[in-house]
Backbone as a ProteinNet text record, in pm:
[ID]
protein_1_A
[PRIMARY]
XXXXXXXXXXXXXXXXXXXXXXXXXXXXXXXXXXXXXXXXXXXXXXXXXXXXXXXXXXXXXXXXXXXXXXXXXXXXXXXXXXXXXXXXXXXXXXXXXXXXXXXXXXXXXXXXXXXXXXXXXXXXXXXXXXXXXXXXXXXXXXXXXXXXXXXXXXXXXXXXXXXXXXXXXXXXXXXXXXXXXXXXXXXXXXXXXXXXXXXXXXXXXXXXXXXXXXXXXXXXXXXXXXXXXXXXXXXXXXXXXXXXXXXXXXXXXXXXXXXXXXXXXXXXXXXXX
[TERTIARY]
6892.3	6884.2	7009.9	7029.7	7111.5	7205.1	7345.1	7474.6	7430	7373.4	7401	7587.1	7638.3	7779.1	7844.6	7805.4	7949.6	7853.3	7680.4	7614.9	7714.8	7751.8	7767.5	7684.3	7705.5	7652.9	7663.9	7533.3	7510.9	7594.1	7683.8	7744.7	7692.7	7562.2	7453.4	7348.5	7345.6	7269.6	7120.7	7087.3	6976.9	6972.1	6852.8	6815.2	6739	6727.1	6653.4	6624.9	6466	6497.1	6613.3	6692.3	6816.4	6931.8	6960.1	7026.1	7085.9	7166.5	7220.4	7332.1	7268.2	7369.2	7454.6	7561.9	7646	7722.3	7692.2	7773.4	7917.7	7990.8	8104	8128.8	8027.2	7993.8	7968.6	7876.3	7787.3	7897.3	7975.8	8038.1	8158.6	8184.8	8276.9	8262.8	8139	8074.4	8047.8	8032.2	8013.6	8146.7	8251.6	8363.8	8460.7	8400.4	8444.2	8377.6	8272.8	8160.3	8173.8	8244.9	8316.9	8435	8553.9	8634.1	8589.6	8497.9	8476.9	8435.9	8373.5	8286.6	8431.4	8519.6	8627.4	8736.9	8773.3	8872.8	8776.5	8613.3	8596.2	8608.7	8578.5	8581.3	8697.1	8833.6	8936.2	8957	8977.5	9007.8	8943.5	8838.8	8784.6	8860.4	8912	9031.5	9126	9203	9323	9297.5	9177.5	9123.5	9156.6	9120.9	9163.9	8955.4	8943.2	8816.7	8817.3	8637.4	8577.5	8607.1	8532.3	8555.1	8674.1	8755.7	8909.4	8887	8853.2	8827.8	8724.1	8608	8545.2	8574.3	8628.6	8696.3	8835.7	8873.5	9000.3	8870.4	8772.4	8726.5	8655.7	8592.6	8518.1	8647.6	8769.6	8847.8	8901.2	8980.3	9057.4	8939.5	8818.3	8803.8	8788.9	8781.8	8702.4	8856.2	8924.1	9084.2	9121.9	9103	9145.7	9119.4	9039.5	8922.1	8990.3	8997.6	9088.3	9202.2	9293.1	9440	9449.7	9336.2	9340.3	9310.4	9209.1	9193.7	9299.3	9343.8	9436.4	9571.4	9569.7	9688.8	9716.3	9584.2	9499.9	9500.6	9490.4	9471.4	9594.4	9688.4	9823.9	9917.5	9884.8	9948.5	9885.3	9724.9	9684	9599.3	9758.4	9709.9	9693.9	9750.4	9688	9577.3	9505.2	9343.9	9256.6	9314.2	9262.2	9205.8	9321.6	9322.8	9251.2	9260.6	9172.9	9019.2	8965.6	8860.9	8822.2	8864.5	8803.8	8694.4	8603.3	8450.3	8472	8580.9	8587.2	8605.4	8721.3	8794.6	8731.1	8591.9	8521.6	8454.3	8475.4	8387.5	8384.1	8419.9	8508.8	8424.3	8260.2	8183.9	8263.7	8358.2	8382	8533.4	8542.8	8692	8797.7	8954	9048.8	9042.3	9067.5	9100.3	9239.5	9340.3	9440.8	9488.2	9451.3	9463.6	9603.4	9703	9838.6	9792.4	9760.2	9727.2	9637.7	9535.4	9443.4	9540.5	9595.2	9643.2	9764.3	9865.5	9922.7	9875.7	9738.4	9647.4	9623.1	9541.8	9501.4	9643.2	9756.2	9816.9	9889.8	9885.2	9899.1	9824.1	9677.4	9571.6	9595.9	9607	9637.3	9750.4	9864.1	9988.3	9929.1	9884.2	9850.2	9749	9651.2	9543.6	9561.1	9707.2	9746.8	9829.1	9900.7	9977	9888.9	9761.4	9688.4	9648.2	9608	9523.3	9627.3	9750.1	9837.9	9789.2	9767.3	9764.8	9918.3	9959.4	10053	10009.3	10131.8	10025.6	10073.3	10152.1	10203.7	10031.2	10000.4	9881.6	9762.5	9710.8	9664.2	9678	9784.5	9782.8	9757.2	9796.5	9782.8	9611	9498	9379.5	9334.5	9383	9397.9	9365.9	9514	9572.8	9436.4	9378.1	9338.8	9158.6	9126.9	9042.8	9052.3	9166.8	9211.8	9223	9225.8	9237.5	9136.3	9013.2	8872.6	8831.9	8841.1	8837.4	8872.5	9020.6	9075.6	8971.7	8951	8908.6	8772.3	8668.4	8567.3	8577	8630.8	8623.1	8657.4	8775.7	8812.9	8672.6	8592.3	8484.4	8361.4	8418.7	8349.1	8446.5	8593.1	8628.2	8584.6	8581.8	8486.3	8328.7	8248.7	8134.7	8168.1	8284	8314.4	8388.3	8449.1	8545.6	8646.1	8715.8	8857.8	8923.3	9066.4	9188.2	9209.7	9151.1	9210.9	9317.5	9376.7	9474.3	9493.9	9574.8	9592.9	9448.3	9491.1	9375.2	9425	9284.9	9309.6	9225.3	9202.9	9095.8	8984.7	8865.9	8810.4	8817.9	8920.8	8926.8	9007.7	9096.2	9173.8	9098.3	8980	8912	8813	8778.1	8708.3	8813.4	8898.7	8960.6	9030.7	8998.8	8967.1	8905.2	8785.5	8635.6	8608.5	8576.6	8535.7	8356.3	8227.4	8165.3	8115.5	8040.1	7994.2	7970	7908.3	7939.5	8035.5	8161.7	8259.1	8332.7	8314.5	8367.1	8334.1	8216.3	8107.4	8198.3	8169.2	8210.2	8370.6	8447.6	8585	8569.1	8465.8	8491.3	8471.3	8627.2	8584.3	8649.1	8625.7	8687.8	8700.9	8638.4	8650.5	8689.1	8761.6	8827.3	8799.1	8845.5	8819.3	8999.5	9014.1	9084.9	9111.1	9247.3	9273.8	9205.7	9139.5	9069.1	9148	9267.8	9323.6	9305	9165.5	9091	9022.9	9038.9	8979.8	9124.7	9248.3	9335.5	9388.5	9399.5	9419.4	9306.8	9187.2	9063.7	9137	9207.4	9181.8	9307.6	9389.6	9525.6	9536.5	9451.3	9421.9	9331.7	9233.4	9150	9251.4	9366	9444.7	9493.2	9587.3	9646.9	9574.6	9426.3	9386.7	9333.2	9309.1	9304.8	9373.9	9532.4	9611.6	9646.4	9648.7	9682.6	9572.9	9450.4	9330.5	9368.4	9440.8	9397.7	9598.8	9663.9	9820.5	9814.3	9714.3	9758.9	9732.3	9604.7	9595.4	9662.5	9774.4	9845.5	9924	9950.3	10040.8	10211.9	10246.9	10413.2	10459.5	10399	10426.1	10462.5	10322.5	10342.9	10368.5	10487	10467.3	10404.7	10391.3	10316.9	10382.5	10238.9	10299.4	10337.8	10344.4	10351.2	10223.8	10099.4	10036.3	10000.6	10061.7	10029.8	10135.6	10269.3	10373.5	10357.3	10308.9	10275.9	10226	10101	10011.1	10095.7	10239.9	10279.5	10353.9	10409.3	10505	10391.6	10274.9	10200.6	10124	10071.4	10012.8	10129.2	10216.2	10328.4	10316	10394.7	10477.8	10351.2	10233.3	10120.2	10087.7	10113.1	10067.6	10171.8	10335.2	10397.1	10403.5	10377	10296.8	10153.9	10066.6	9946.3	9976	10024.3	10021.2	10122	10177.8	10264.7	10177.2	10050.5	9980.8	9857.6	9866.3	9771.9	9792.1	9677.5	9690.8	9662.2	9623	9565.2	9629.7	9765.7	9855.4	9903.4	9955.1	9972.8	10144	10186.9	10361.5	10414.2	10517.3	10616.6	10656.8	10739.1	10790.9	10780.8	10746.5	10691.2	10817.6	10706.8	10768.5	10790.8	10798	10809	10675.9	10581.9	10472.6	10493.4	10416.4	10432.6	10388.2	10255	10292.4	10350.1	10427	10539.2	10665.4	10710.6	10805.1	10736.4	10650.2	10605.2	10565	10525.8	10516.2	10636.6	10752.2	10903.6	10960.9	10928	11009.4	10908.7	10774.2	10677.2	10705.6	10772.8	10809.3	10924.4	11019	11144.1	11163.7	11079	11104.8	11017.3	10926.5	10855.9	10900.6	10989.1	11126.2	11238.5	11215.6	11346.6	11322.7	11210.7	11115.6	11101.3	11036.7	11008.3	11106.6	11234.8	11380.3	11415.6	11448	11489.1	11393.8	11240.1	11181.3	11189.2	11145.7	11163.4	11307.8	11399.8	11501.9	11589.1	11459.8	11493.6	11398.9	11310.4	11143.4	11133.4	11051.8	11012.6	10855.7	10769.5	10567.7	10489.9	10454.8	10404.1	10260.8	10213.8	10078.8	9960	9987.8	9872.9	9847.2	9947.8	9936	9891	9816.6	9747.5	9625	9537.8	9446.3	9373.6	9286.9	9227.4	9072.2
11885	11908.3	11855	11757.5	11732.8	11841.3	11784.8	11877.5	11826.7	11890.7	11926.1	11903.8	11981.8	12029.8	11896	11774.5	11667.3	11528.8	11589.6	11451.4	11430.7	11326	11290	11196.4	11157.2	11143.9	10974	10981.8	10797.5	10766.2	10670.3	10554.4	10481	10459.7	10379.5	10473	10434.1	10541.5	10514.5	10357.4	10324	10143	10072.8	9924.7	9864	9760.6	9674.2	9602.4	9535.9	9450.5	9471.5	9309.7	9307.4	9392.8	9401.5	9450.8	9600.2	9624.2	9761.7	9831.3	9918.1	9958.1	10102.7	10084.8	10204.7	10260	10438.4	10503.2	10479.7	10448.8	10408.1	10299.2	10231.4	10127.3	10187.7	10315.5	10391.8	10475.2	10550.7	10643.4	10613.4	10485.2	10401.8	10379.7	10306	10232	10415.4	10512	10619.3	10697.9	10684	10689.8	10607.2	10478.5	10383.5	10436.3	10478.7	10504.9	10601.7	10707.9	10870.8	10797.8	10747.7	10711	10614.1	10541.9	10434.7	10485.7	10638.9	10719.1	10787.1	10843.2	10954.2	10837.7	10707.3	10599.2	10590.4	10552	10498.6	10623.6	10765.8	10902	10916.7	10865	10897.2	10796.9	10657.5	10593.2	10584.7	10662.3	10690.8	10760.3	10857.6	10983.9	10923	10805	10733.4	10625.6	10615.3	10508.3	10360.3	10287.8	10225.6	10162.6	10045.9	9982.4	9978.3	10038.9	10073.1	9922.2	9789.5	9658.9	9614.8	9702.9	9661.6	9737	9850.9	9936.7	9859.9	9780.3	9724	9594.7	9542.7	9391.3	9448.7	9578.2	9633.5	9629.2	9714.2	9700.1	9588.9	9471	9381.7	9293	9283.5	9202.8	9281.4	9396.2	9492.1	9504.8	9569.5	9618.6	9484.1	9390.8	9252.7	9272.2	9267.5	9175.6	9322.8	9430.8	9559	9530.5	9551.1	9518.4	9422.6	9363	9213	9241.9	9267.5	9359.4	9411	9588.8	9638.1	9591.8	9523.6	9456.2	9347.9	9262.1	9164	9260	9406.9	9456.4	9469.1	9566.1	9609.9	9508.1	9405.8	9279.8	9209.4	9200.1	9167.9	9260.5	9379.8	9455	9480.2	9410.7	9408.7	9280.4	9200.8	9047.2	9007.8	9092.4	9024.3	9015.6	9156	9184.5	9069	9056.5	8969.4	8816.3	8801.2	8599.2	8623.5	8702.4	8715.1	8714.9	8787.6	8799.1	8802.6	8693.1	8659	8663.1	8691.7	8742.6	8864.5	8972.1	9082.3	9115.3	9018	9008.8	9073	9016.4	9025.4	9177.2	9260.1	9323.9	9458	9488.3	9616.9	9720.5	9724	9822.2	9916.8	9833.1	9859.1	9956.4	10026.1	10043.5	9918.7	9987.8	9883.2	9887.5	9951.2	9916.9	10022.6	9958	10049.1	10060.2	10171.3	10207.4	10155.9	10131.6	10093.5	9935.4	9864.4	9725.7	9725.8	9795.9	9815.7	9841.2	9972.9	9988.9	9882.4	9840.1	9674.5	9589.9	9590.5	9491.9	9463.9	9638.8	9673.7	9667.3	9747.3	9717.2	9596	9457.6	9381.5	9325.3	9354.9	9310.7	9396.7	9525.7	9632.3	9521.3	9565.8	9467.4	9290.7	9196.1	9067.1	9123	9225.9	9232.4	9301.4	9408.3	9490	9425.3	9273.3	9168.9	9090.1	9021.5	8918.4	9046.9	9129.8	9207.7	9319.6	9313.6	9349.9	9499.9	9498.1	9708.8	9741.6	9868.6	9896.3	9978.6	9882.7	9905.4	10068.6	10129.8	10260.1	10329.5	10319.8	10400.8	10338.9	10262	10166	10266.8	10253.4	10335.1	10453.9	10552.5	10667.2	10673.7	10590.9	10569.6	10641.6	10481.9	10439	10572.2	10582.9	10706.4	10799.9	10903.1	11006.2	10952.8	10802.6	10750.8	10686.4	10633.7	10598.1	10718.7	10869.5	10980.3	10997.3	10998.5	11023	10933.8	10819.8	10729	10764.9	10782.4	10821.2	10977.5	11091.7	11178.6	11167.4	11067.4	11031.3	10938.6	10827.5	10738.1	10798.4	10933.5	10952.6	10987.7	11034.9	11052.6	11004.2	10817	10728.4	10711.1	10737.7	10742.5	10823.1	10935.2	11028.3	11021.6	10941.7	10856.3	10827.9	10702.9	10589.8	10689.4	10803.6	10874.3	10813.7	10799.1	10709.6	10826.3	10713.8	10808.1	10971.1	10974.9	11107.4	11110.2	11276.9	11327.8	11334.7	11367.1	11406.4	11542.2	11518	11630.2	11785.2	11838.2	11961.3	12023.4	12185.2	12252.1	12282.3	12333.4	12329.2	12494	12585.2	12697.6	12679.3	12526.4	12540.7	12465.6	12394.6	12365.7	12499.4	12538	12695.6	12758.3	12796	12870.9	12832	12684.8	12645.9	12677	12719.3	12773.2	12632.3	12542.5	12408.7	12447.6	12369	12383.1	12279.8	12317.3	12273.3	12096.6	12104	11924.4	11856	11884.8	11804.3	11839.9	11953.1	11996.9	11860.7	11893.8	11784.2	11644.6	11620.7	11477.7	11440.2	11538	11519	11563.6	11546.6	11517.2	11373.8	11316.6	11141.9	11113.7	11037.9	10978.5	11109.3	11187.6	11275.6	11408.8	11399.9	11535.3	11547.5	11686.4	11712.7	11637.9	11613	11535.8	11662.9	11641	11664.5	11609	11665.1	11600	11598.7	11470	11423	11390.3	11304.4	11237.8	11333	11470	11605.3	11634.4	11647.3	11678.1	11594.3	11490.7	11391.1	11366.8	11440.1	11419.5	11576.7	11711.9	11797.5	11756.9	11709.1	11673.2	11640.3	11517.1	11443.4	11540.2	11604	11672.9	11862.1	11845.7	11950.8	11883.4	11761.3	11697.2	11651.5	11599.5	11608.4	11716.4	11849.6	11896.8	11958.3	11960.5	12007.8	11892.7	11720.7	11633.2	11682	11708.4	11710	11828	11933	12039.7	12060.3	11944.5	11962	11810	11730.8	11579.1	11563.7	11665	11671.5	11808.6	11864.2	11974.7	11934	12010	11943.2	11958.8	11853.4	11868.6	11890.4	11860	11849.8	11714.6	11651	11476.3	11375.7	11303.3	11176.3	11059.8	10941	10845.8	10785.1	10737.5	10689.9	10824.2	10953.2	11053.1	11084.1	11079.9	11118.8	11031	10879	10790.6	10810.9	10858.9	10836.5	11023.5	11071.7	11224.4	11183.9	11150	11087.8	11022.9	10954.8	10897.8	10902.6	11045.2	11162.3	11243.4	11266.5	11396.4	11283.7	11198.8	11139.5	11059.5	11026.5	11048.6	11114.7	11234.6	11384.4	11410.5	11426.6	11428.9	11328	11255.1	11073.5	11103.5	11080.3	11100.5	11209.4	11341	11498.5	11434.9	11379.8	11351.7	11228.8	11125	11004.7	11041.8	11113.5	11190.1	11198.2	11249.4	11374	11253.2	11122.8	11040.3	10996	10968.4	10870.8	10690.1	10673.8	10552.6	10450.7	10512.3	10461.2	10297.9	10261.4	10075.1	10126.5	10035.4	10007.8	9912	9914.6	9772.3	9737.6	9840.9	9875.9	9970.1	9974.7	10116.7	10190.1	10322.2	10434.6	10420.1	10360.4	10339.3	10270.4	10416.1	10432.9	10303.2	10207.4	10194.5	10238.1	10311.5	10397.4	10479.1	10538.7	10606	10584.2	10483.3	10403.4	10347.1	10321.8	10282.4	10403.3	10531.6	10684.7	10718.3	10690	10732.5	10626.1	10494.8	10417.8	10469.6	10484.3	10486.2	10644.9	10723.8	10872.7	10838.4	10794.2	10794.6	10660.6	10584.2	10479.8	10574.2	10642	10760	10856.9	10917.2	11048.8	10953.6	10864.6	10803.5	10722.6	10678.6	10599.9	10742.4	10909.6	10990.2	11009.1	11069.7	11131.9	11007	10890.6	10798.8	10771.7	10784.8	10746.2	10868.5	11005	11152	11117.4	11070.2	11061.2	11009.5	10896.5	10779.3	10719.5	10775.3	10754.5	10912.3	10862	11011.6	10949	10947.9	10911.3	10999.1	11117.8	11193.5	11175.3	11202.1	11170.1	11218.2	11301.1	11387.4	11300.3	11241.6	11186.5	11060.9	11019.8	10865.8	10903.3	11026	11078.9	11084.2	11019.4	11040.6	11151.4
14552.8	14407.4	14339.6	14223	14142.3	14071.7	14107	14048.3	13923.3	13817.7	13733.4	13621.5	13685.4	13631.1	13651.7	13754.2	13766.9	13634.5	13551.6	13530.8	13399.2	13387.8	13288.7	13183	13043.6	12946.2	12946.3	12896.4	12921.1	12779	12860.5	12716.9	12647.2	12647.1	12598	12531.4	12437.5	12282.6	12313.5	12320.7	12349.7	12334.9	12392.4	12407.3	12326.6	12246.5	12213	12260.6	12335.7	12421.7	12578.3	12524.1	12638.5	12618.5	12453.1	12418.1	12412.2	12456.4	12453.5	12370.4	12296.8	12191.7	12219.7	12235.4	12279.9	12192.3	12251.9	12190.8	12123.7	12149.7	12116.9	12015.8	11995.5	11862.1	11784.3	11800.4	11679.9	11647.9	11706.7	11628.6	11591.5	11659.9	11555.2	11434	11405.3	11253.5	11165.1	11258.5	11190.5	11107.6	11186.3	11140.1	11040	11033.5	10917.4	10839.4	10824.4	10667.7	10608.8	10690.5	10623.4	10569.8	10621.5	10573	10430.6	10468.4	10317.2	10222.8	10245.4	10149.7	10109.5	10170.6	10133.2	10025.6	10063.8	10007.4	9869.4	9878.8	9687.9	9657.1	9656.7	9640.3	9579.2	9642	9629.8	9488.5	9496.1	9415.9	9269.5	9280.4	9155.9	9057.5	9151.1	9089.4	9025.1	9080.1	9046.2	8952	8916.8	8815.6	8903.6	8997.8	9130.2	9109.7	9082.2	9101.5	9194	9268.2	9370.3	9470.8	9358.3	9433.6	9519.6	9517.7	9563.2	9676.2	9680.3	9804.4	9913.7	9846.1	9904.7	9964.8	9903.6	9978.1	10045.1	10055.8	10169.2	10292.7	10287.9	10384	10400.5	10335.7	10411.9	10437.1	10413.3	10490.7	10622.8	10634.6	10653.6	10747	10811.2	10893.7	11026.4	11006.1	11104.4	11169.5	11069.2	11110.2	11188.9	11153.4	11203.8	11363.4	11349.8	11538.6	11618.6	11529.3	11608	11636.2	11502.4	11584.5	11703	11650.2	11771.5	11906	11906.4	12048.8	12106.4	12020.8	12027.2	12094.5	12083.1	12128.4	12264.2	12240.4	12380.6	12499.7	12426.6	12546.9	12589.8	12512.4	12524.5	12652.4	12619.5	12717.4	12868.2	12848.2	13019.7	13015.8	12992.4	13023.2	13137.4	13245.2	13367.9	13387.3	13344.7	13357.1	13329.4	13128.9	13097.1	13126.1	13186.5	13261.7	13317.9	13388.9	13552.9	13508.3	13378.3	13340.8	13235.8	13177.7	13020.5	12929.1	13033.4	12998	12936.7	12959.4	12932	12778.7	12756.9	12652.4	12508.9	12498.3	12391.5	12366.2	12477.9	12531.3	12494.7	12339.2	12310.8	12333.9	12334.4	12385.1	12492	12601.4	12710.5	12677.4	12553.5	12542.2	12541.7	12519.3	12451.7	12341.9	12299.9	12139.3	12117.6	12060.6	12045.1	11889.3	11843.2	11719.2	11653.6	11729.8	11657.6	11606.8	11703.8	11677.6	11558.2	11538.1	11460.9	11279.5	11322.5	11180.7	11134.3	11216.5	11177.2	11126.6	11163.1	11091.6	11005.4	10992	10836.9	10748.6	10769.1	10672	10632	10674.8	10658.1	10557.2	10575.3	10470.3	10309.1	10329.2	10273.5	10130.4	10215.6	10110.9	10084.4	10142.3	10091.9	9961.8	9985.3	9880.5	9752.8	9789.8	9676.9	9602.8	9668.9	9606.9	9541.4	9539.7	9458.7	9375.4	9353.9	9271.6	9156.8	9222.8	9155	9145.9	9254.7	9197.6	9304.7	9254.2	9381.4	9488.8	9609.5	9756.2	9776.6	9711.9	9758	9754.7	9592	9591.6	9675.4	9695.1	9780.1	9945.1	10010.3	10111.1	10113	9998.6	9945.3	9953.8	9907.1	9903.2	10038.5	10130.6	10282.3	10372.8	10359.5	10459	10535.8	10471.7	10483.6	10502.2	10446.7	10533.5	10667.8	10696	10821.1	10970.3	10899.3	10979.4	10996.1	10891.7	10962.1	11041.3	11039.1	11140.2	11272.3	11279.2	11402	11461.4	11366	11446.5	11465	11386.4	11497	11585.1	11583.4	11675	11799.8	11785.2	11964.5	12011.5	11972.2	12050.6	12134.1	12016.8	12122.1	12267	12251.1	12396.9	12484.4	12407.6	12537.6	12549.2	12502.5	12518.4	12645.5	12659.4	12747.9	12857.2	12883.7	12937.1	12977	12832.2	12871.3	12758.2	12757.4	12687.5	12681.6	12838.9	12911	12989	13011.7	13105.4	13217.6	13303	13435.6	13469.8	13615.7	13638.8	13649.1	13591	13586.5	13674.8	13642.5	13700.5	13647.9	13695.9	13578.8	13530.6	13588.5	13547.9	13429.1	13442.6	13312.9	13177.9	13219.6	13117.7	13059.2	13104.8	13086	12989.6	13059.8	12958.7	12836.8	12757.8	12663.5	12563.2	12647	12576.8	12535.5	12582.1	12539.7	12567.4	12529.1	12539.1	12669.5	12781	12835.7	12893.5	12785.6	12763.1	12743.3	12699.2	12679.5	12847.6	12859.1	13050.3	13152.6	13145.2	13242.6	13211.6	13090.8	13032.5	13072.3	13140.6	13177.4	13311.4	13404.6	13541.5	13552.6	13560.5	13616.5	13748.1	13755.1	13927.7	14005.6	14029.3	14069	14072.1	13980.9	13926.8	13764.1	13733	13605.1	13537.5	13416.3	13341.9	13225.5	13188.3	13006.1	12934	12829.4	12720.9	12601.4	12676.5	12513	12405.9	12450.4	12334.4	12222	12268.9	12192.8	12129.1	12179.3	12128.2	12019.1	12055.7	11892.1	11790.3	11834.9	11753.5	11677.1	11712.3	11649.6	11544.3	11599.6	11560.6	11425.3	11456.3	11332.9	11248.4	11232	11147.4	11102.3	11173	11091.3	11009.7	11030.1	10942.1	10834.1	10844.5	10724.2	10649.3	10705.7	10617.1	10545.6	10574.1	10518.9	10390.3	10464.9	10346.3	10194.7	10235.9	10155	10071.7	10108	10022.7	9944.6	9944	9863.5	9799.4	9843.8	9761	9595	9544	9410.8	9374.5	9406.5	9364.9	9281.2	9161.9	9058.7	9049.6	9073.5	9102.8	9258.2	9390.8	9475.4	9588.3	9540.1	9652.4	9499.8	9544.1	9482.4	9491.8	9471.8	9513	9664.2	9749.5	9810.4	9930.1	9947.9	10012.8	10072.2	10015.3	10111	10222.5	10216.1	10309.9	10417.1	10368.9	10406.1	10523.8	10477.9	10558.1	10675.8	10642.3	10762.7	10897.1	10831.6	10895	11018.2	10943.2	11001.6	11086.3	11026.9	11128.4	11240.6	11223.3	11351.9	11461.7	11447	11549.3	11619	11528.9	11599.8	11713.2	11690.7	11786	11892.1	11870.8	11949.9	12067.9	12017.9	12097	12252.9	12163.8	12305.5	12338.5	12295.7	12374.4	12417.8	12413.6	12468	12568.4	12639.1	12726	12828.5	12779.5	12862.3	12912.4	12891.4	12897.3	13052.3	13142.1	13234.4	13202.8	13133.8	13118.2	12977.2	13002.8	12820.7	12870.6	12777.6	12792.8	12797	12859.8	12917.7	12864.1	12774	12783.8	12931.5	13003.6	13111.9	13197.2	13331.9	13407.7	13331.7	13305	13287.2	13082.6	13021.6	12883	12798.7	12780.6	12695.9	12547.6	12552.4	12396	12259.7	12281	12208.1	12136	12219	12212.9	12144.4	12182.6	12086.9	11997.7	11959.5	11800.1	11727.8	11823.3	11701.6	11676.2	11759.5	11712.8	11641.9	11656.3	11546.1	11345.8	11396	11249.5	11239.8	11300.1	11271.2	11203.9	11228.4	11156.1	11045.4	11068.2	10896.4	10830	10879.6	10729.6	10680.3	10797.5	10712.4	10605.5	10671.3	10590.4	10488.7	10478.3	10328.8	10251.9	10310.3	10243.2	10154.7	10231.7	10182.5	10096.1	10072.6	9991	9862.4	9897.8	9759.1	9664.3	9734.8	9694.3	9610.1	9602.6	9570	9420	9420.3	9379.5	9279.4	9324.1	9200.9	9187.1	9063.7	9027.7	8984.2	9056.4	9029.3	9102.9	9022.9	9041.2	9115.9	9261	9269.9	9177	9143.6	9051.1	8921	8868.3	8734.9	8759.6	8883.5	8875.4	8872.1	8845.5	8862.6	8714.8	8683.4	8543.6	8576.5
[MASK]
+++++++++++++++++++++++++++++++++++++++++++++++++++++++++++++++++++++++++++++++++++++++++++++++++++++++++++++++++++++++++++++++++++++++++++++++++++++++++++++++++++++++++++++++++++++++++++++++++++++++++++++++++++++++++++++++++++++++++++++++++++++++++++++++++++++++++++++++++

């Protein structure tokens, strides 16, 4: 009779034909569309034309993908040479969100420069759609059962109180795993809801802060879970890169915060019609 408790969950949603469409595509594209719904939502508030939001994302998400993967692939270039067929293959995981958001904000500032809006509010838009992103997409990793932990027990997943299915779904290679990819999924959905419920408060964030928060809270987290990761990318054995890019983007955002807080006075609330 079938263990039950070790089946795990097909990565594949369903087929057309040859074609196979996987989880991890779908709740990707599902997680861009909350975010694209929460950014025109937002920019409406700030008097910010929807069309601008829309050409952020029809440029901003292609080039995003590409970043991210372009990162992903850089750091396991051996893999890559060896198997270039792969390369394309993002169904398969790889995608590293840092590469991804470099991307975007690159597009972000070129587009807030021809259109002349400022990119502070622009990111301010961004930000808090970019987090819903992040806290669905981890879940296409655990679709794929990647961007997990060391092994655990499963007495210590139990006493989680996790539900069943996500248990199962973190026995891989044999053992049960940390479900990091749950921990930066919750990470991220405190942080936004704390950004969500102080960014239209009157006399508290200036412009340009609620992007700049985000910046500071998904670090401080990245850094303790990308710790706890088996499967993180290396400059050098033993030196996460991750890691050093949540501590270098942790501290240019305390220190952009403390200097603009300082120095401007643009109230976020008052871009709000």
């Amino acid at each position: 009779m079938m263990n039950l408790e070790f089946l795990s969950l097909n990565p594949i949603a369903f087929t057309v034909g040859s074609l196979q469409v996987h989880w991890y595509g779908l709740i990707i594209a599902l997680g861009a569309i909350l975010g694209i719904a929460l950014a025109i939502s937002e920019a409406k508030h700030l008097g910010v034309d929807t069309e601008n939001i829309l050409d952020l994302v029809l440029y901003g998400v292609p080039i995003a993908i590409i970043g991210a993967r372009l990162y992903y692939v850089v750091f396991e270039l051996p893999f890559y040479l060896a198997n270039p067929g792969e390369i394309i293959k993002i169904w398969h995981g790889g995608i590293a969100i840092y590469g991804g958001l470099i991307a975007a904000f690159i597009v972000l500032l070129v587009l807030s420069k021809k259109r002349n809006i400022s990119a502070w509010t622009m990111l301010d838009i961004a930000a808090p759609a970019v987090m819903i992103g992040q806290i669905v997409g981890r879940w296409g990793n655990f679709m794929n059962q990647e961007a997990y932990g060391a092994k655990v027990s499963l007495s210590f997943l139990q006493s989680l109180h996790l539900p069943n299915f996500i248990i199962n779904q973190m026995f891989i290679d044999g053992a049960y795993r940390q479900p990091t990819f749950l921990y930066e999924s919750l990470w991220n959905l405190i942080g936004l809801i704390i950004i969500l419920s102080i960014r239209h408060r009157k006399n508290f964030l200036k412009r340009g802060e609620v992007f700049l928060s985000y910046l500071i809270w998904y670090p401080v987290g990245r850094i303790f879970i990308e710790g706890m990761r088996t499967d993180s990318l290396y400059i050098i054995p033993g030196l996460r890169i991750s890691q050093l890019l949540s501590l270098v983007f942790l501290i240019v955002a305390v220190t952009l915060f403390i200097y603009r807080r300082k120095k401007y006075d643009e109230p976020y609330y008052e871009q709000i019609k």
